[in-house]
LOVOZA-553688 format. One record per residue: residue in one letter; x, y negated, z of N, C-alpha, C in turn. Coordinates in steps of 0.05 Angstrom, whole numbers, plus 5000, padded with zeros to 4 digits. Layout:
SITE   res    n_u    n_v    n_w   ca_u   ca_v   ca_w    c_u    c_v    c_w
SITE     A      X      Y      Z      X      Y      Z      X      Y      Z
...
END
This chain:
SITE   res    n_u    n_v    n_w   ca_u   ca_v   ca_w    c_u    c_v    c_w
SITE     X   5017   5024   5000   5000   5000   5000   5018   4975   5000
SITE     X   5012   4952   4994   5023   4931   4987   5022   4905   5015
SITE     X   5037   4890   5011   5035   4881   5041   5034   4842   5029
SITE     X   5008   4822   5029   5008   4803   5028   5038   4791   5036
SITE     X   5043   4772   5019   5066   4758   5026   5058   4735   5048
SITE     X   5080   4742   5063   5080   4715   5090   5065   4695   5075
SITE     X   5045   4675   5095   5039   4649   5095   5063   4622   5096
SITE     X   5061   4611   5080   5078   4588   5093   5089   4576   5120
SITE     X   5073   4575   5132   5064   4565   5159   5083   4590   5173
SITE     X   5080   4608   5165   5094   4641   5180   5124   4634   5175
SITE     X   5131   4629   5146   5158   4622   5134   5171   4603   5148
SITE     X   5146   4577   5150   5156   4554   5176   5162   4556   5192
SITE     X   5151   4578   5209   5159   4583   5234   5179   4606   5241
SITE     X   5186   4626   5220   5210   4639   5224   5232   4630   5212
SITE     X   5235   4607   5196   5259   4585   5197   5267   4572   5218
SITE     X   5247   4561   5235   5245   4549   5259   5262   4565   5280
SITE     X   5250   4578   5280   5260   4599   5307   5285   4607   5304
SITE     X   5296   4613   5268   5322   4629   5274   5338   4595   5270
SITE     X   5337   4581   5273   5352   4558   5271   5356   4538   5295
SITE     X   5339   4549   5308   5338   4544   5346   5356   4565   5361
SITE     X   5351   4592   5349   5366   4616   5357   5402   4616   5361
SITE     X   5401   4605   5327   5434   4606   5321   5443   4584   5335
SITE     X   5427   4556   5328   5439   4536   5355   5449   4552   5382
SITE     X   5431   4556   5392   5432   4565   5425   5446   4576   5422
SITE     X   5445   4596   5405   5468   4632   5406   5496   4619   5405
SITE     X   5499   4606   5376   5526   4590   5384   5542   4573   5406
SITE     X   5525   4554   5423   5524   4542   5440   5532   4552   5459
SITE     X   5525   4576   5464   5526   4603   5486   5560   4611   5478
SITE     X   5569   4617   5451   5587   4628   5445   5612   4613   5458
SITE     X   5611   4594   5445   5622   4563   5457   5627   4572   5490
SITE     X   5611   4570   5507   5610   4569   5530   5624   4587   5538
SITE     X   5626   4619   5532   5631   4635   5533   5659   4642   5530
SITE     X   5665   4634   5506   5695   4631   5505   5714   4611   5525
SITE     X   5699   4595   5529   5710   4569   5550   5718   4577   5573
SITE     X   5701   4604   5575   5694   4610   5604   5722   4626   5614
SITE     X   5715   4648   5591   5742   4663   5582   5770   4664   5590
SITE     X   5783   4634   5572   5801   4627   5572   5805   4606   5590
SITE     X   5789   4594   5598   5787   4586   5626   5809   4556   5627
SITE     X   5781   4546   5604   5802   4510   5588   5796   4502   5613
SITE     X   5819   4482   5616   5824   4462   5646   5827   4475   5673
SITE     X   5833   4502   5676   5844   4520   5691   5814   4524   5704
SITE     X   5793   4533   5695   5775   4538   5710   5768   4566   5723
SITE     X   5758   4573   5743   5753   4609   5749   5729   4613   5733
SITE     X   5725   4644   5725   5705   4654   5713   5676   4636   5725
SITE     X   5663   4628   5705   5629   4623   5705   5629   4595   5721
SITE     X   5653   4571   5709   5654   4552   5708   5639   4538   5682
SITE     X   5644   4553   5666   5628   4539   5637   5597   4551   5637
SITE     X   5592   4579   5647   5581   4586   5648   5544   4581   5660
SITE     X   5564   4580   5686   5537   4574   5709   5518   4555   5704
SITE     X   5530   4532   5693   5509   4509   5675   5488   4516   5664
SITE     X   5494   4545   5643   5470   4556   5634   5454   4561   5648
SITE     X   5462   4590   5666   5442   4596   5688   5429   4577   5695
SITE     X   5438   4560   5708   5424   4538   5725   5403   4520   5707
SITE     X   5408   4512   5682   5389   4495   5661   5367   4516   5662
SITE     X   5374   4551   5661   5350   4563   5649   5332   4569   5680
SITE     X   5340   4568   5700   5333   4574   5725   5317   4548   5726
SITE     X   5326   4529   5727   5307   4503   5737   5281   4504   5717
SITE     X   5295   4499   5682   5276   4502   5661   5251   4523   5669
SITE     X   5255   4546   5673   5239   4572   5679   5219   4562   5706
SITE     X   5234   4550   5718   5218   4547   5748   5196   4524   5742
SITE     X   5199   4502   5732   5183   4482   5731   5155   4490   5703
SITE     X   5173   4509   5689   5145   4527   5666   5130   4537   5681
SITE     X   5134   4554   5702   5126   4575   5718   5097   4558   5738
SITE     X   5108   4535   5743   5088   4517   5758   5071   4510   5741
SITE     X   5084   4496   5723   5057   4483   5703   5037   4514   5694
SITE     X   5040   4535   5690   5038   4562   5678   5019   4558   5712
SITE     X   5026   4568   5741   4999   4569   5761   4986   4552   5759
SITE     X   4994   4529   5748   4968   4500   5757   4939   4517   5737
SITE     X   4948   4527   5716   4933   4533   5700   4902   4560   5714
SITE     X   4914   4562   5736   4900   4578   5757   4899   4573   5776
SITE     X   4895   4544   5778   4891   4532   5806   4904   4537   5821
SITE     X   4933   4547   5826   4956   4555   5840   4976   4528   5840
SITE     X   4965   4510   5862   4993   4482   5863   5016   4504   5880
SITE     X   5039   4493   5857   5069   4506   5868   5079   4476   5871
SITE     X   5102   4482   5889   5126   4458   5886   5143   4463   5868
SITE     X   5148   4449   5853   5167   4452   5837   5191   4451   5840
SITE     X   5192   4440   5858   5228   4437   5870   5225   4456   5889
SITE     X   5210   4473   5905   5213   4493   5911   5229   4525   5891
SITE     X   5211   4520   5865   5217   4548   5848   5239   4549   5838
SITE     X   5244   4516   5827   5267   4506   5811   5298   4516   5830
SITE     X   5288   4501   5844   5320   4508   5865   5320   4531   5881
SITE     X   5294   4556   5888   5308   4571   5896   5318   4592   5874
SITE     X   5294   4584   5858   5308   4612   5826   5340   4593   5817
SITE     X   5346   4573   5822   5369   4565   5820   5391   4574   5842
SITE     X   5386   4572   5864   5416   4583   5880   5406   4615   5874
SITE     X   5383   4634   5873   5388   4666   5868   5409   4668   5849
SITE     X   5393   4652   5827   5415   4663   5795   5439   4658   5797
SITE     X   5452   4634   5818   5475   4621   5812   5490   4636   5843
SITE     X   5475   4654   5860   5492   4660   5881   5516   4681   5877
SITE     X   5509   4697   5858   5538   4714   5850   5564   4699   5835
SITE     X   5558   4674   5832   5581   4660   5816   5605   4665   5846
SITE     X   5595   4661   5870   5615   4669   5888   5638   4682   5894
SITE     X   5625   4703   5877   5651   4725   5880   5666   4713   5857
SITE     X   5662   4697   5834   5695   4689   5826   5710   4662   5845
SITE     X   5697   4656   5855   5706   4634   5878   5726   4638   5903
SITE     X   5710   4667   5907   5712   4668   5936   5731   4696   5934
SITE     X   5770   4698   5949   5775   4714   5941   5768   4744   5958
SITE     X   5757   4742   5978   5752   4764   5987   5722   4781   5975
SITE     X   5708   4765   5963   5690   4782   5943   5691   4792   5921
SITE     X   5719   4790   5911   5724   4800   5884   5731   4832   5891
SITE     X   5702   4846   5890   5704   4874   5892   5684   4890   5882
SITE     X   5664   4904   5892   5654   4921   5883   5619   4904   5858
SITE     X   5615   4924   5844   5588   4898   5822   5573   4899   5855
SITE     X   5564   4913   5867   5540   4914   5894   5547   4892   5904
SITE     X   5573   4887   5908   5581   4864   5929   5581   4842   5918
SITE     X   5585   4839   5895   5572   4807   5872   5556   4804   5881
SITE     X   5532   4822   5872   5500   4821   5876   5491   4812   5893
SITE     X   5498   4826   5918   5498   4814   5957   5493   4787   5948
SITE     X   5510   4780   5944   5501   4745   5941   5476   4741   5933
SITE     X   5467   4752   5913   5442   4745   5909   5419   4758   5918
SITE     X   5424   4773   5936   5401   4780   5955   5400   4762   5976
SITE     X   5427   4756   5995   5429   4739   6010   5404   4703   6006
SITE     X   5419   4709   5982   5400   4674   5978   5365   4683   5977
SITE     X   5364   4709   5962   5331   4712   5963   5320   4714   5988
SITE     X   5337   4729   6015   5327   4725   6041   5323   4689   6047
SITE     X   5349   4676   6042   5348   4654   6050   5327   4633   6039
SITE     X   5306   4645   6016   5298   4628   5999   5264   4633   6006
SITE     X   5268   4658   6018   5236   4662   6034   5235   4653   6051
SITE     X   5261   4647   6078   5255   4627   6093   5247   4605   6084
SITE     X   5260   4588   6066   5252   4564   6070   5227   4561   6052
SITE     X   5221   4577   6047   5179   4579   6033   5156   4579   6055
SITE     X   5168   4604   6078   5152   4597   6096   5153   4583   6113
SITE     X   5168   4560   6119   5180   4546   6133   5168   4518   6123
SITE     X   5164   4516   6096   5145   4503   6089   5125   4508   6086
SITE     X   5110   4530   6086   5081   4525   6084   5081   4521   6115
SITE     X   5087   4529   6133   5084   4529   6158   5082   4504   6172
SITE     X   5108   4483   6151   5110   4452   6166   5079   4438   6165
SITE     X   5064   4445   6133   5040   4433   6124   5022   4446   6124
SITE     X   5014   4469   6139   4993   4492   6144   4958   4467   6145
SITE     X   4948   4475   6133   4933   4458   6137   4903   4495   6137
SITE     X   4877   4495   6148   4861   4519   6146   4846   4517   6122
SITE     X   4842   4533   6096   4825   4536   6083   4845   4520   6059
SITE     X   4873   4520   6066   4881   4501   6044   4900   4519   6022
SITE     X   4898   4543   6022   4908   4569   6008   4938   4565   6015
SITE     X   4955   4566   6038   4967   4571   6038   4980   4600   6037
SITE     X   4969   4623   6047   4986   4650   6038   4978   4649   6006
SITE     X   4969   4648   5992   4973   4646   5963   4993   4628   5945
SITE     X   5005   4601   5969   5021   4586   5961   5046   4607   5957
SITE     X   5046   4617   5984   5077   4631   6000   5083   4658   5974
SITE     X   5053   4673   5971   5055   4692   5951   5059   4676   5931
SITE     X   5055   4660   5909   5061   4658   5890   5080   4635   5881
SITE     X   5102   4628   5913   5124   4619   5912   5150   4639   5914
SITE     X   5146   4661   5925   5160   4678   5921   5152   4690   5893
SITE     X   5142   4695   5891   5135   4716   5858   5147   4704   5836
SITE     X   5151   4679   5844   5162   4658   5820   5191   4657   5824
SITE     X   5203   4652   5844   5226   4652   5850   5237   4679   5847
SITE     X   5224   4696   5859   5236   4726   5850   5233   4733   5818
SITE     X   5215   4731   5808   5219   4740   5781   5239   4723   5767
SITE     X   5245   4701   5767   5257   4688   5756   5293   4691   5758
SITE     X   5293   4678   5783   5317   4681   5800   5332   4712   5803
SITE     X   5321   4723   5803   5330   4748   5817   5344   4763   5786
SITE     X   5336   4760   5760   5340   4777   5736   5362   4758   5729
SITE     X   5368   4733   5721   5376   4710   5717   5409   4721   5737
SITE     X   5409   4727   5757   5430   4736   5783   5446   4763   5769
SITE     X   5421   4775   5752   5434   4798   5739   5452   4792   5722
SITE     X   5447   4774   5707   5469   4764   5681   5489   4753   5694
SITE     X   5493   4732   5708   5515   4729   5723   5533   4748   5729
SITE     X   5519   4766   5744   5536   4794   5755   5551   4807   5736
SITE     X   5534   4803   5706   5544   4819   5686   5570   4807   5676
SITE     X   5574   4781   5675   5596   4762   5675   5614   4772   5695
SITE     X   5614   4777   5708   5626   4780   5731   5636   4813   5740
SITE     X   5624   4824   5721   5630   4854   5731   5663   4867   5722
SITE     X   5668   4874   5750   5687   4892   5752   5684   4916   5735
SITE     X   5716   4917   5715   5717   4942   5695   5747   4952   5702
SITE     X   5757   4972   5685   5773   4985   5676   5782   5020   5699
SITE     X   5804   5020   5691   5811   5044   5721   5813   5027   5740
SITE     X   5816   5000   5755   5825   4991   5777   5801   4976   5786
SITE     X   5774   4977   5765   5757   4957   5776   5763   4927   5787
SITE     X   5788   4918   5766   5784   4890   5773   5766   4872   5764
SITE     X   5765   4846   5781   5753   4821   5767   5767   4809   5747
SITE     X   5783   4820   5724   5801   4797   5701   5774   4779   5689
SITE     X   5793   4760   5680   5768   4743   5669   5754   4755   5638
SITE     X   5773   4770   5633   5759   4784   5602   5736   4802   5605
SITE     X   5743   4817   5630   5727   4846   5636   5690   4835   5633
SITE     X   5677   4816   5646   5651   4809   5637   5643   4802   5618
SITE     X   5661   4802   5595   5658   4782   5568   5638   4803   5552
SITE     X   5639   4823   5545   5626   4836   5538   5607   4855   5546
SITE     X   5599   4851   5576   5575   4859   5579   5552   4838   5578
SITE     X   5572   4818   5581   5541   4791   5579   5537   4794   5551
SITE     X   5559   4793   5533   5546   4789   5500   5531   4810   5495
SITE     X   5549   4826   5501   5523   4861   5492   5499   4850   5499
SITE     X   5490   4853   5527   5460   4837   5527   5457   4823   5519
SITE     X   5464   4799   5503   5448   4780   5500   5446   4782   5457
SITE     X   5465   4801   5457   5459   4798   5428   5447   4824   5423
SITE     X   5447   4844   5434   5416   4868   5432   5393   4854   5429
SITE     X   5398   4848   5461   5364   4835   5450   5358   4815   5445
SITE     X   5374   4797   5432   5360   4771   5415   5365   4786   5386
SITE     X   5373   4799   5386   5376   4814   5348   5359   4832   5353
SITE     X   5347   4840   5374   5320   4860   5376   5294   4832   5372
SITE     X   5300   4817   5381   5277   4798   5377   5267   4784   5352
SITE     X   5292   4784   5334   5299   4778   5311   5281   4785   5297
SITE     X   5296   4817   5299   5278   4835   5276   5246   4844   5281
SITE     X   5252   4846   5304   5211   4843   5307   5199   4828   5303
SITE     X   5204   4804   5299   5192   4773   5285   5190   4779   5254
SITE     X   5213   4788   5241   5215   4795   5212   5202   4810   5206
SITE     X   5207   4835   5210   5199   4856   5202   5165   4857   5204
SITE     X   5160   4857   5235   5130   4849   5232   5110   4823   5212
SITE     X   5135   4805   5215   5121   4780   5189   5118   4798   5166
SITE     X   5136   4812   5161   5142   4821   5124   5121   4843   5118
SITE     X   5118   4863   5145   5109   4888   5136   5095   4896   5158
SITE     X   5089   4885   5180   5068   4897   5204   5043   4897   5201
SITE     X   5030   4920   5211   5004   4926   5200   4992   4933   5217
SITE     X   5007   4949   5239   4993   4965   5266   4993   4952   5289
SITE     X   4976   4933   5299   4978   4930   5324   4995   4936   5342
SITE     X   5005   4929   5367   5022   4954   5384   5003   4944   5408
SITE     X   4997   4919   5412   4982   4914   5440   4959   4885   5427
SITE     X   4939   4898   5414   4923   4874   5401   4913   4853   5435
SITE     X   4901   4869   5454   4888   4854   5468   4910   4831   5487
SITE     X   4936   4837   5484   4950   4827   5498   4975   4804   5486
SITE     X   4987   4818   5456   4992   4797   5439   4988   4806   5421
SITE     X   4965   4799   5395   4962   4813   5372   4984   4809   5352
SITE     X   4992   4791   5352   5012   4789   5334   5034   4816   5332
SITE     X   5048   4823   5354   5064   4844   5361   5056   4869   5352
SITE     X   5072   4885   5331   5065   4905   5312   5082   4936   5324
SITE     X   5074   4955   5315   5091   4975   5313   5119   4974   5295
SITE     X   5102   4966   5277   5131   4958   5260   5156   4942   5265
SITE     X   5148   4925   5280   5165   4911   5285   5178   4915   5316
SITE     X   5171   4926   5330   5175   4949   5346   5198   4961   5342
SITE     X   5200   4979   5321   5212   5001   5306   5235   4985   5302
SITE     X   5227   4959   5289   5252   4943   5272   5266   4922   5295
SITE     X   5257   4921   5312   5273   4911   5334   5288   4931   5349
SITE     X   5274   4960   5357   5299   4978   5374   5328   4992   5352
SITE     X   5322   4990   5318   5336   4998   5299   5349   4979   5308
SITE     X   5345   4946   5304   5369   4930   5306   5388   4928   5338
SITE     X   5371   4934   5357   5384   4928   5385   5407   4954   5387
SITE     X   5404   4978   5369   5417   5002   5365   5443   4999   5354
SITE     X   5438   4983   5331   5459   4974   5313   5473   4957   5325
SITE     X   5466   4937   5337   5488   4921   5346   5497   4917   5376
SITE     X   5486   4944   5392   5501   4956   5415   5527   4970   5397
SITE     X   5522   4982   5374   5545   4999   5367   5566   4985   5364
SITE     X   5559   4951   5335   5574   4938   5336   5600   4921   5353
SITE     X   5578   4912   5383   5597   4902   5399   5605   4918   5417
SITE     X   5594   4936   5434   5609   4968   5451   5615   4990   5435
SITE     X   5611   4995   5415   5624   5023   5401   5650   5010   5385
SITE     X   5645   4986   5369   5674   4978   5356   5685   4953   5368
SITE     X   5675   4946   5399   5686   4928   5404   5723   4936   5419
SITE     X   5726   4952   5429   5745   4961   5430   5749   4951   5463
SITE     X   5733   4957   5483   5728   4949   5507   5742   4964   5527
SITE     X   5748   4968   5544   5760   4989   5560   5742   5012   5572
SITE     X   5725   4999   5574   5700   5013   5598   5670   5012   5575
SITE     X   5658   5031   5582   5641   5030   5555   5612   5035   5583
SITE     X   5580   5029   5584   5565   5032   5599   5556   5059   5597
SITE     X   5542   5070   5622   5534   5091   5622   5509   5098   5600
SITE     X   5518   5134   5588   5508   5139   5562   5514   5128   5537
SITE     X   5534   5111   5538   5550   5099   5509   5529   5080   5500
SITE     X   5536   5063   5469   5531   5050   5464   5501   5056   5454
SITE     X   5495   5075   5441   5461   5087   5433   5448   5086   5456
SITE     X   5452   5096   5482   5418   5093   5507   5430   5067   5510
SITE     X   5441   5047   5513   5450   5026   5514   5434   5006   5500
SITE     X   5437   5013   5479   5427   4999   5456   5388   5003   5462
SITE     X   5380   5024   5459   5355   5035   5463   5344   5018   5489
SITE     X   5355   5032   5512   5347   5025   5536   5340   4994   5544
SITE     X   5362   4979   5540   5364   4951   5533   5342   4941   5518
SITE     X   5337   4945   5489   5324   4943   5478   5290   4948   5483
SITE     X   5285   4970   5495   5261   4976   5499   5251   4952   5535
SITE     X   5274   4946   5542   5261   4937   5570   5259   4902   5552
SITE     X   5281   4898   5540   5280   4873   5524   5244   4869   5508
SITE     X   5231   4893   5505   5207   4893   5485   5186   4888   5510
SITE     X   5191   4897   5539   5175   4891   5554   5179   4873   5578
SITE     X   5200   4868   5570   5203   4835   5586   5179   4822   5557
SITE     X   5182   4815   5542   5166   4797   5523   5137   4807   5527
SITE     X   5133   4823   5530   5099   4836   5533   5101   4825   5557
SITE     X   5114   4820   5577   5096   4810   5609   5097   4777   5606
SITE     X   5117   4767   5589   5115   4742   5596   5086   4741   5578
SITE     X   5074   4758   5559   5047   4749   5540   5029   4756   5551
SITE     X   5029   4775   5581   5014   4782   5600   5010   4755   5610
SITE     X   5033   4735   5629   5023   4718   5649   5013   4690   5626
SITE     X   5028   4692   5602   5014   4673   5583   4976   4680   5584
SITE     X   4980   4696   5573   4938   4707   5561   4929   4694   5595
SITE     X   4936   4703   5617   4929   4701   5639   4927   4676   5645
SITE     X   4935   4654   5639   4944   4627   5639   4924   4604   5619
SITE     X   4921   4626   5594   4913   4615   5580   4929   4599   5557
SITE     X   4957   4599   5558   4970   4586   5544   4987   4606   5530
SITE     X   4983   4587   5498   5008   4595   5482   5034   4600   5478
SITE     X   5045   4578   5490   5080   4584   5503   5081   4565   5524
SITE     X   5100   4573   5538   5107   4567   5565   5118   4537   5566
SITE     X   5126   4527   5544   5129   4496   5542   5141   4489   5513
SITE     X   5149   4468   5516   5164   4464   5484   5187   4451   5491
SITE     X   5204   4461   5509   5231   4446   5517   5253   4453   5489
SITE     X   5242   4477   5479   5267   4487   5450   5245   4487   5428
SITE     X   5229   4466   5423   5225   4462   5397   5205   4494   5385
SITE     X   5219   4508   5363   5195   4518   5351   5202   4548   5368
SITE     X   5222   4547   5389   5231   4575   5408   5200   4566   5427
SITE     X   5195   4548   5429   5170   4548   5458   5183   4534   5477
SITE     X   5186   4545   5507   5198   4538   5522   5221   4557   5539
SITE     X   5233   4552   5563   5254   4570   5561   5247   4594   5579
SITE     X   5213   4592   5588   5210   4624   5589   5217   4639   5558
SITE     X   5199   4626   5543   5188   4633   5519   5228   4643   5500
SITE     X   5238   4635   5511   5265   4636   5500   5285   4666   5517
SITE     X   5281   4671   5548   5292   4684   5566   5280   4703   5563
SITE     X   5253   4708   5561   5232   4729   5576   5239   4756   5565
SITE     X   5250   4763   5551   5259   4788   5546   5282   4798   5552
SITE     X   5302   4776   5559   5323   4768   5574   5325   4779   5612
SITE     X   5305   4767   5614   5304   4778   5652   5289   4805   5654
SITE     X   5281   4822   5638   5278   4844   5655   5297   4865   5634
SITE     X   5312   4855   5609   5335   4867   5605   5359   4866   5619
SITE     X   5362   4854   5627   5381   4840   5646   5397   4863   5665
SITE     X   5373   4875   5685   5381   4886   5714   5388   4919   5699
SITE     X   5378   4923   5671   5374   4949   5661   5401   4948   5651
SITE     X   5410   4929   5637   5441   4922   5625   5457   4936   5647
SITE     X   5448   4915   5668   5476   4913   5689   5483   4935   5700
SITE     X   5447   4961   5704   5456   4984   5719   5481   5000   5700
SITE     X   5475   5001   5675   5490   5012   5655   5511   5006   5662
SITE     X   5520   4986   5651   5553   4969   5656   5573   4982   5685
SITE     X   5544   4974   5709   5563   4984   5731   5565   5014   5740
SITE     X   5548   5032   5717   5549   5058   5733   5574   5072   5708
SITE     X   5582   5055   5695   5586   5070   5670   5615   5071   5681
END
C-alpha cells in the first residue's frame, strides 16, 4: 500500500525540530569536550553542570505551570531549586577528594540532597499550614516534582562522573562516553521515530495517549538507538564497555528512552497541554526536549556501573 506524502506543515515541523536538535546536540558537544580537557584548569562537570542546572530549573518551573493546569499551586522556587541541588549533588565527588570512589558513592550525594529537599517542603508547608488549604497535596506534588525531575537528571551527572577501567578510577575521560552513549541513543531514537512515523506510520502504538506515536516508528527508533550504541560503545574503543555490550544497551536504553516520552504525553493529556512550554522553539519546552532523557538515564547508568 502506498503511504500519502507528509503535509507541509509535517515537513515544517521536522525541519524545525532537527535544527533545534543539532543546535543543542552540538552545544552539548562543545560543552563536553571543555569538560574533558578541562580549558582553564577546570575539574570534571565544570562546563558541564550549567546544563544540568538550566534543564533542572527549566523542567521545574514547566512542571508548575503543567499543576496549575490542575489546580495544584506549586512554588516554583521550591521545584526549581530542589530538582536543581538533586541533579547537581553528584558533581561533588569531582570536587571533593575523598568521594572520588565507588558510582553508589557519587550517587549518595544525590540522595542526600533528596532527604534534605523533603525537609525543606515540609518545613514549608508547615510554616504556612493554613486548614482546608490543600496542603498534603502541596507536599505530595512538591516532592513528585522534584523527585521525578531531579532525581533522573542526578543520573546523568553520575554518568559523567563514573568510575571505569581495572582500577575504577575517576580520570576525566572515563565519563565521556557514557554520557554521549545516552544521550545520542536516545536522541537518534527520537529522531527516527519522528521520521519514520512521518514517512510511513500507520499503526497507532498508543492512540488514546499520543496518537501521533506509531509502531513504525517505534521499530525505527529502537533500529536506530541499536545502531548507534554500536557506533559509539562497540567502535568507540572505550576501556569498559556496559553490562550486556553494546546491543541490550542500545535496546534497553532505547526502549526506557520510548517510555520516558509516553509519560511525559501521559502528564501532558492529563494537563491538557500540548507541550510543556516553548523555551526551544519548535523542540516545545525543556520537558518536551529531556523527557525521554530522565527515565533513560538511571537505566544507562545501571548498565555503565554494573558493567
Amino acid at each position: 500500500m502506498s503511504h500519502a506524502a507528509p503535509s507541509s506543515s509535517k515537513r515544517r515541523g521536522l525541519a524545525s525540530r532537527l535544527v533545534v536538535a543539532a543546535i543543542a546536540l552540538t552545544g552539548f558537544a562543545a560543552l563536553a569536550w571543555a569538560d574533558v580537557v578541562g580549558v582553564g584548569g577546570t575539574p570534571p562537570m565544570s562546563w558541564l553542570l550549567p546544563v544540568a542546572v538550566a534543564a533542572a530549573g527549566g523542567c521545574g518551573l514547566e512542571a508548575v505551570r503543567l499543576a496549575a493546569t490542575r489546580g495544584l499551586r506549586l512554588d516554583g522556587r521550591v521545584v526549581s531549586v530542589g530538582a536543581t541541588a538533586i541533579a547537581a549533588a553528584p558533581a561533588l565527588a569531582a570536587w571533593i577528594p575523598a568521594a572520588d570512589a565507588a558510582p553508589l558513592a557519587t550517587l549518595g550525594w544525590a540522595a542526600a540532597a533528596c532527604g534534605l529537599v523533603i525537609v525543606v517542603v515540609f518545613a514549608v508547608e508547615v510554616a504556612r499550614y493554613a486548614p482546608g488549604d490543600g496542603g498534603l497535596e502541596r507536599v505530595a506534588g512538591h516532592i513528585a516534582a522534584v523527585v521525578a525531575i531531579g532525581l533522573p537528571l542526578s543520573f546523568m551527572v553520575g554518568l559523567r562522573l563514573l568510575a571505569a577501567g581495572p582500577t575504577r578510577t575517576l580520570a576525566p575521560l572515563c565519563g565521556l562516553v557514557p554520557i554521549v552513549s545516552l544521550i545520542a541513543v536516545v536522541k537518534a531514537g527520537d529522531v527516527a521515530a519522528y521520521i519514520v512515523g512521518t514517512l510511513i506510520g500507520r499503526h497507532r502504538m498508543a492512540p488514546q495517549l499520543s496518537p501521533g506515536k506509531t509502531w513504525e516508528g517505534a521499530a525505527g527508533s529502537l533500529a536506530a538507538s541499536v545502531a548507534v550504541a554500536w557506533l559509539v560503545i562497540g567502535r568507540g574503543g572505550f576501556p569498559s564497555a556496559p553490562l550486556g555490550g553494546w546491543a541490550v544497551y542500545g535496546l534497553l536504553v532505547g526502549l526506557a528512552g520510548m517510555l520516558g516520552d509516553l509519560s511525559e504525553s501521559l502528564v501532558k493529556r492529563e494537563c491538557g497541554a500540548k507541550d510543556s512550554g516553548q523555551s526551544l522553539g519548535g523542540m516545545g519546552g525543556f520537558l518536551d526536549f529531556v523527557d525521554s532523557l530522565l527515565l533513560a538515564a538511571p537505566v544507562a547508568w545501571m548498565l555503565w556501573a554494573a558493567g
